[in-house]
C-alpha positions in Angstrom: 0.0 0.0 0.0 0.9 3.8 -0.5 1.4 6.0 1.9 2.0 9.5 2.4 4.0 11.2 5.6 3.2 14.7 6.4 6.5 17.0 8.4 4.0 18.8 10.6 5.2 19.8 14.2 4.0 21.5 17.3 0.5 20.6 17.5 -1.2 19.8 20.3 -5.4 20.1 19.2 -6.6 18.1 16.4 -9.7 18.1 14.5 -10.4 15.0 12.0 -13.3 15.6 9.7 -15.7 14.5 6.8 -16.0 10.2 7.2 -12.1 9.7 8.2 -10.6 6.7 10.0 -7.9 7.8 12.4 -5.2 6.0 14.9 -4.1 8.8 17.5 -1.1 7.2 19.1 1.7 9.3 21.8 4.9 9.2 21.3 7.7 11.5 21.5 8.1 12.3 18.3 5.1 14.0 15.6 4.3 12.4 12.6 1.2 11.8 10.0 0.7 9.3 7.6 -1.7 8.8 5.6 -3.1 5.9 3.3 -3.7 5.1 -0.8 -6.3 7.9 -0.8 -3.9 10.6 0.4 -4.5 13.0 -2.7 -8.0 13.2 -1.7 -7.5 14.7 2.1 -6.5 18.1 2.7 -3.7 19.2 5.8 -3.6 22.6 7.0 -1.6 23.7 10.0 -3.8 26.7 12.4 -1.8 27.5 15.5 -1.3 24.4 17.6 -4.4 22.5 16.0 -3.6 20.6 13.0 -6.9 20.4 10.8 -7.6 16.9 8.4 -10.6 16.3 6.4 -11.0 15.0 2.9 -11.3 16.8 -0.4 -14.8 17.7 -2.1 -18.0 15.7 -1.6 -17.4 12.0 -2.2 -17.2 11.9 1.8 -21.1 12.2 1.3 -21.7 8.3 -0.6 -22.6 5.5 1.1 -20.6 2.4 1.8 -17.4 4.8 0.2 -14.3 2.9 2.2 -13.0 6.1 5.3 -8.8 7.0 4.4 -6.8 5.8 6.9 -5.3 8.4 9.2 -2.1 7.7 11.6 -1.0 10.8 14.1 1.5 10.5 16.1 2.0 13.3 19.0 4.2 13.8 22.7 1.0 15.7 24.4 -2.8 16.3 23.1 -5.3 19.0 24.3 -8.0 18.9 22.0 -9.8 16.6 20.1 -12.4 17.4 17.5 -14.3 14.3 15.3 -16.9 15.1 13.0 -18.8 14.1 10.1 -18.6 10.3 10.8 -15.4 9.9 11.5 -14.4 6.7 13.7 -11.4 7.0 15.2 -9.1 5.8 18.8 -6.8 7.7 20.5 -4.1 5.6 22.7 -1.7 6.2 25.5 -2.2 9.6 26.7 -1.3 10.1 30.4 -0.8 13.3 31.9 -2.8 16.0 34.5 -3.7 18.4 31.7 -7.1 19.6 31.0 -8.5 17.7 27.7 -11.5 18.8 25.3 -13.4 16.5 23.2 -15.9 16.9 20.9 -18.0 14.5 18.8 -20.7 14.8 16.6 -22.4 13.7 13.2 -22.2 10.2 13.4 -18.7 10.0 14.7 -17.1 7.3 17.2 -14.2 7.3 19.3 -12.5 4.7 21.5 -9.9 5.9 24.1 -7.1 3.3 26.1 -5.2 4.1 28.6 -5.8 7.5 29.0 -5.8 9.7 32.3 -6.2 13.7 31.9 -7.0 16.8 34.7 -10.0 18.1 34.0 -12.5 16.4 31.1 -14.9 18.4 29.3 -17.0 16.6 26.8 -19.6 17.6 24.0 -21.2 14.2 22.0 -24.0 15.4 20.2 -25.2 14.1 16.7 -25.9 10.4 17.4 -22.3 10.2 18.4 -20.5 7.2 20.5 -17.7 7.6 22.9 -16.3 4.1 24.4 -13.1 2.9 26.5 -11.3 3.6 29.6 -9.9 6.9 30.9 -9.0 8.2 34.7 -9.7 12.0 35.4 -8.0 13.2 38.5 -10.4 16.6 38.1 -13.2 17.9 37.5 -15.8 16.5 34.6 -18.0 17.7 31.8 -20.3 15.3 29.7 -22.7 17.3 27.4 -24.4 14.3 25.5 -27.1 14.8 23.6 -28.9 14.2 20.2 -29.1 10.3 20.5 -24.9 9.8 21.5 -23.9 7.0 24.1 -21.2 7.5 26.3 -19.8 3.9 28.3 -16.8 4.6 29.8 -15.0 3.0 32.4 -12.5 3.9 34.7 -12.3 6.9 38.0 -13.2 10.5 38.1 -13.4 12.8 41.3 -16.6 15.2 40.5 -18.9 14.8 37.1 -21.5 17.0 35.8 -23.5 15.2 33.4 -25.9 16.7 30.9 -28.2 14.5 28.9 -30.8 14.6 26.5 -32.3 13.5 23.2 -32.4 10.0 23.5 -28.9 9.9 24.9 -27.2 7.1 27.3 -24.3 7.5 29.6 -23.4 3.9 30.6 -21.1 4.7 33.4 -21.3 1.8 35.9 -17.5 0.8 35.6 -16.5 4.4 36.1 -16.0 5.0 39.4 -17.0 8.4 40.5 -16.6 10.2 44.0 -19.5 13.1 43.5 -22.3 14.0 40.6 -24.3 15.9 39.6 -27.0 14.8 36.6 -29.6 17.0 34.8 -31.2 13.9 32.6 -34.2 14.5 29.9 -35.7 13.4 27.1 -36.2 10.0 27.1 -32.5 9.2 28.4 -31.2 6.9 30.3 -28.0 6.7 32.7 -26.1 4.0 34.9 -23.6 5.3 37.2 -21.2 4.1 40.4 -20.9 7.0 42.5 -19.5 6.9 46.4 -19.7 10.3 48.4 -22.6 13.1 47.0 -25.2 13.0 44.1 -27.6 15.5 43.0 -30.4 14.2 40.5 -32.7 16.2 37.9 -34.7 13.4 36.0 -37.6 14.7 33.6 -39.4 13.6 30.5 -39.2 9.7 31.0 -35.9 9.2 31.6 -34.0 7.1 33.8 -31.2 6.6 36.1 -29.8 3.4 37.7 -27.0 4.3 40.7 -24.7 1.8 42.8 -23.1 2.9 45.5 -24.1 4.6 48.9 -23.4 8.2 48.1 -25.6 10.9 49.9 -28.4 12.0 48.1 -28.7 15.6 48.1 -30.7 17.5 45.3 -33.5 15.3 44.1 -36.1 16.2 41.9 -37.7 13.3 39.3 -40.6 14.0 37.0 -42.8 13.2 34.0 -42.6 9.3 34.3 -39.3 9.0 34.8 -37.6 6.2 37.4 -34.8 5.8 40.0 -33.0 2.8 40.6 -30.7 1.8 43.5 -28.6 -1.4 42.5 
């Protein structure tokens, strides 16, 4: 096979577009290489976010096969998927803050990660899966039919749900949450010390642990479940 290497440096955001398939690996060193279809995909370089997507409209077509996309990076920030982009980002292990964003269609799997703070949009029938330990403070916006099932620790979560949206969280161990659930979702959880819970519009939330149970307000045929 044919492949092309790119000699971009000193990024540290990325954002993958338009029906790509993508291996985000760290290392020390930067590098991209890309597959047969590299003529079709488009590279451009903004400040420290390094921008891939492909070329014109053929993205669009059903059952058309995604380019294969390899990044290699020391540190990463930032993470942008769109446009039905699958993609898995490995090995990242540090106490910075990291944003990710999903949407259109797009699905990520992360291994062996552990960041600072986490602050997550999925929106757009989006899927986030795999393991990742947050010594912060956390942010899952999920919404528009997107399922998060992570597993893994975090200290304190705010979690955001809505359109049809599930967070399966039971083998993430959390110490405090907070959960403002609607629309038909649904949400499993493990949380230890304090949890506040807004439930509305037949939506449900299944919770193991013992934590205290401070704001509770649930409405609109929706349920809570102790396991």
């Amino acid at each position: 096979m044919n492949t092309q290497r790119f000699d971009y440096t000193d990024f540290t955001r990325l954002k993958i577009e338009r029906a790509l398939s993508v291996d985000i690996l760290r290392a020390d060193t930067y590098s991209l290489t890309i597959g047969d279809d590299f003529s079709r995909i488009k590279v451009e370089k903004v400040g420290d976010t390094l921008i891939i997507g492909r070329r014109g409209l053929d993205w669009i077509a059903l059952f058309h096969p995604r380019p294969h996309v390899v990044i290699t990076l020391p540190e990463l920030y930032e993470l942008t998927l769109s446009g039905a982009c699958q993609g898995k980002a490995i090995g990242f292990q540090s106490d910075h803050d990291f944003v990710l964003k999903l949407n259109g269609a797009s699905h990520l799997e992360i291994n062996r990660m552990s960041v600072g703070n986490l602050k997550t949009n999925i929106s757009g029938a989006a899927n986030l899966t795999g393991d990742i330990n947050i010594s912060g403070d956390i942010l899952f916006e999920i919404s528009g039919a997107s399922r998060v099932d992570l597993s893994g620790s975090g200290k304190s979560a705010r979690i955001e749900l809505s359109g049809a949206s599930q967070a399966r969280l039971s083998n993430f161990a959390l110490g405090k949450a907070s959960l403002n659930i609607s629309g038909a979702s649904s949400a499993q959880l493990k949380v230890n010390d304090n949890l506040d819970i807004n439930l509305s519009g037949a939506s449900r939330l299944e919770y193991a642990g013992t934590p205290a149970l401070n704001k509770v307000h649930v409405s609109g045929a929706s349920t809570l479940t102790q396991r």
